[in-house]
N, C-alpha and C positions, 0 to 999 in steps of 0.2 A: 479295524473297519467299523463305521458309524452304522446307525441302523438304514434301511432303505430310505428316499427321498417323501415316498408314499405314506411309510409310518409316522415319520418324521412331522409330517404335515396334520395327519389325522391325529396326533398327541398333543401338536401345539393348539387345533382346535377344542380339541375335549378339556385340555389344560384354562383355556379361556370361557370354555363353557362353563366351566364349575363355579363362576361367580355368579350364572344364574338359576340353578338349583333345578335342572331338568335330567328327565329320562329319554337318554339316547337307543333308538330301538332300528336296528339295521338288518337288510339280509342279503345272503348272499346264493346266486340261482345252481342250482344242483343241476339242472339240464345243462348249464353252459359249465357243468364238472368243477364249478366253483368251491371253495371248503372255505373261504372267510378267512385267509389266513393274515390277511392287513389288522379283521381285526382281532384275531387270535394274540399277535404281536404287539397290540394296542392295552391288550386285558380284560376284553369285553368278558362277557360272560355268558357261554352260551348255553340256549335252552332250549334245543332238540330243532326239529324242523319241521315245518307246516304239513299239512297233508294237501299231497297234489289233487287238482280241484278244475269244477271246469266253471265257464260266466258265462254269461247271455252273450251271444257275438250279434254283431248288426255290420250289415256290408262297409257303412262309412266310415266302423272304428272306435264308436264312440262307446266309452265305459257303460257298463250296465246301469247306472246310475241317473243316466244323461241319456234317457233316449224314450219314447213312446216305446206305450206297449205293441200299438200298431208296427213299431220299426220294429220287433224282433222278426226272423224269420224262419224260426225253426231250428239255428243253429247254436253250438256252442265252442269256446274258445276255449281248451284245456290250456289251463297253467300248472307250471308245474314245481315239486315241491321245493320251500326254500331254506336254509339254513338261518336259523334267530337268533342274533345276539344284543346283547343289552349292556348298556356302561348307564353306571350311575354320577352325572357331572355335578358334587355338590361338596365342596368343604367341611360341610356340617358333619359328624361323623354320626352322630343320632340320627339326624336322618337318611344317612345312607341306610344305617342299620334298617329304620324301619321299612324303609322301602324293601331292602331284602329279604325282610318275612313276609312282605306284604307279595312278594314274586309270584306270579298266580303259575309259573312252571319253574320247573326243579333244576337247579344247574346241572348240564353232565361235562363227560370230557368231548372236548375240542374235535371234532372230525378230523381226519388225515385224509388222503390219498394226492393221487399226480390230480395238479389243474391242468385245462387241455390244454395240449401241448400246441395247437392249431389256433389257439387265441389270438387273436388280436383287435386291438381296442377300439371300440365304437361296431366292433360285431355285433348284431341282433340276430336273435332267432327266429325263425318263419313260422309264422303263426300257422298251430294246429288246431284244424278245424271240425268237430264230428257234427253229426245230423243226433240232436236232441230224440 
């Protein structure tokens, strides 16, 4: 049995990638019970997970980034924490190396557990919202 259609896909990309000498940085959302295992299976290299966080929320949606301060209103949008993995797409072996001292976090082991078993694709989660 070959590997899944998904890895398969995300290997021939990174395999293409590596002729242009970039740092692939992905993650995978822990509230949707996710553990990164495409890219577990791929080789990335994972390096812990974000600490859950909340942003400036504004009624129409728009990232904190992109909005008047007048548009806040008091509220904010918890996100929540994410799984970080990193592949290094580059031929060059020196410079992978250097890139991997340069890792500003420390590789551990891989997360496990069941992903939701209630998943299904193009699911989002319902934005949660506190009073700032």
């Amino acid at each position: 049995m070959g590997s899944p259609p998904l890895s398969q896909f995300v290997g021939k990309c990174l395999r293409i990638l590596k002729d242009e000498n970039i740092i692939v940085v992905s993650y995978s959302d822990t509230a949707m019970n996710h553990h990164g295992y495409i890219y577990q299976a791929c080789n990335f290299i994972y390096t812990g997970a974000t600490a859950a966080r909340t942003d400036k929320y504004t009624a129409k949606g728009k990232h904190s980034r992109h909005y008047k301060n007048e548009e806040q209103n008091g509220y904010r949008k918890v996100r929540s924490s994410k799984h970080r993995y990193v592949y290094f797409c580059t031929k060059d072996k020196k410079l992978k190396s250097k890139w991997e001292q340069a890792l500003r976090y420390k590789p551990q082991k891989y997360p496990k557990g069941d992903n939701n078993p209630d998943y299904k694709l193009g699911d989002y989660l319902q934005d949660k919202i506190i009073k700032a």
